[in-house]
N, C-alpha and C positions, 0 to 999 in steps of 0.2 A: 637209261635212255631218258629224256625229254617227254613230259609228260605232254607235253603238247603236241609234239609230233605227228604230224598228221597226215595220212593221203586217202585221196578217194579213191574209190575203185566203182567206176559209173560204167555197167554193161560193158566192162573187160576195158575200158579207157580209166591209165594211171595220169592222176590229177598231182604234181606234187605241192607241198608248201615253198611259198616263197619267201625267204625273208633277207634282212638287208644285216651284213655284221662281217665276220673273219671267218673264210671257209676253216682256220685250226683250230679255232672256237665250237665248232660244232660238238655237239652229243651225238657223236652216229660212230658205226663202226669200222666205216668207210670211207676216203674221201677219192674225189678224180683232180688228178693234174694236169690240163693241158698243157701237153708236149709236143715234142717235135717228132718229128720221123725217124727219130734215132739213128740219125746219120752223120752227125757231125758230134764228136766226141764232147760230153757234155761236162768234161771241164776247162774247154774251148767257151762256152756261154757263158756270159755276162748273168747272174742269179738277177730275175726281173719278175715281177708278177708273182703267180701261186709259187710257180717253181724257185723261186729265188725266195718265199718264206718259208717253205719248203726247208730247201738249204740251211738256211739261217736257224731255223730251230729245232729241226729233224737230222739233220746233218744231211750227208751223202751217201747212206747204205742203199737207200732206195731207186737213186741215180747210179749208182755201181752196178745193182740189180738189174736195172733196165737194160743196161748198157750188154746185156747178155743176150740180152731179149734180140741182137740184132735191130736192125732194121725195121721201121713198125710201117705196116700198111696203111697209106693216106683215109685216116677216119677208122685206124685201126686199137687195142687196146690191149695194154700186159699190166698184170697184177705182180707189183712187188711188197715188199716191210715196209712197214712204216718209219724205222728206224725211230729215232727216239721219239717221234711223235706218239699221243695216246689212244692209236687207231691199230683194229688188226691188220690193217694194210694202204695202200695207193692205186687205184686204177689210175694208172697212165694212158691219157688216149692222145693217136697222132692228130690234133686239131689244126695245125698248122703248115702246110708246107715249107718247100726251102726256100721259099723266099721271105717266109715268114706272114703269110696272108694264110687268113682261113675262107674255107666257100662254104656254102650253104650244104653241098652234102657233106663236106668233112665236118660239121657241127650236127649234120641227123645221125650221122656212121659212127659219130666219136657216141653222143646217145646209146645210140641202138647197140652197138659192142661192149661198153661200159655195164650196162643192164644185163647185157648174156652174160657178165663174170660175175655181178651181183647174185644172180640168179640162181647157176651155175653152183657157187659156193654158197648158195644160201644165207647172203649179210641180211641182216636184218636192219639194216639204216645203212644210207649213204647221203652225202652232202657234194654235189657240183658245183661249180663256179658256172658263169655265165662264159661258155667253153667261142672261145676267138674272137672278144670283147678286148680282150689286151692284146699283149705282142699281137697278136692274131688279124688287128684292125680291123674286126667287123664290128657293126652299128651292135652297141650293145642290146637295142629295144629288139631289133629285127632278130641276132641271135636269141634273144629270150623266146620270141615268138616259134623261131623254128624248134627251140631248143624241146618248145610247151607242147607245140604240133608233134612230133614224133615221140614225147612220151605216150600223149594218146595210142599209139598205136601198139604198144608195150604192156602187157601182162604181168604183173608180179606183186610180192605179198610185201615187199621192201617197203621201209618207211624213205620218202625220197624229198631232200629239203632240193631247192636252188638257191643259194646265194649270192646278193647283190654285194659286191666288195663295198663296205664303209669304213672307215680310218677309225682309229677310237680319238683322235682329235678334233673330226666331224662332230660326231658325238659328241664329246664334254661339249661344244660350242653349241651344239642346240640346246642344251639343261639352260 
C-alpha cells in the first residue's frame, strides 16, 4: 500500500483522499468501474472512459464476469476479477442509465453499494473515479460533491482514494 494513503474517520464520517492521476495507477486493492445497467451486451460498447482502459489493459475477464451478474439495479453494484489488472478485483456500479445519463441518486447508490462490497469483503483500499463525470455527463465538481456528501454517511475501516482522471501528457506538459 501507499504510505500516504489516507482517510479520516471524523465521529463515524469517511473523509476520503483526493487526488488527481490514472484510476490503474492506483496502490489499492480495489478499484470501481462505472458501468451500465448491464443490459446491453457489453461487447456491443464502444471501450470509452474507465471501462474502455479497463478493456485495454485488463482485458475482458472482468466484463465476461459481470455480464453474469445479469442486469444491475440503477445505482446498483457486483464485484468481479480484475483480470489482468494488479487488483484483487472491480466493483462494477450501475452509474449510468440507458440513455447513458447519470442522476444524483445513481452516483449516492453506486457510493453507497460499492462500500457495502468493500466492507462486506473486507478490502483494505479501494480507488473510484469521479462515478457519471464521463459517459455519464454529469458536472464533474457536482458529482464529486455528492460523491464527498454520501461518503460521510458511510462507516468503514477502508483506505478510500477519489480520482480526478489526468492524462500523463497533461502531466509531462506541466514539468
Amino acid at each position: 500500500m501507499r504510505a500516504n494513503l489516507t482517510v479520516t474517520m471524523l465521529r463515524e464520517k469517511m473523509i476520503p483522499e483526493i487526488v488527481q492521476g490514472d484510476l490503474l495507477d492506483q496502490d489499492v486493492e480495489i478499484i470501481v468501474n462505472p458501468w451500465n445497467r448491464n443490459i446491453i451486451p457489453w461487447w456491443l460498447l464502444l471501450p470509452q472512459g474507465v471501462s474502455g482502459a479497463i478493456k485495454k489493459r485488463g482485458g475482458f475477464t472482468s466484463f465476461k464476469e459481470v455480464r453474469k451478474h445479469g442486469p444491475i439495479p440503477f445505482g446498483g453494484a457486483v464485484l468481479t476479477s480484475a483480470g489482468r489488472l494488479p487488483f484483487r478485483g472491480i466493483i462494477h456500479v450501475a452509474g449510468i442509465n440507458m440513455l447513458w445519463h447519470a442522476t444524483e441518486q445513481s452516483i449516492r447508490d453506486s457510493v453507497r453499494n460499492a462500500m457495502r462490497i468493500v466492507n462486506d469483503k473486507k478490502f483494505q483500499s479501494v480507488a473510484f473515479p469521479i462515478i457519471g463525470a464521463g459517459s455519464g455527463v454529469f458536472n464533474a465538481d457536482r458529482a464529486l460533491a455528492l460523491m464527498l456528501d454520501e461518503f460521510k454517511t458511510i462507516q468503514s475501516d477502508a483506505e478510500v482514494l477519489v480520482v480526478k482522471y489526468k492524462k500523463e501528457q497533461e502531466e509531462g506538459n506541466k514539468s
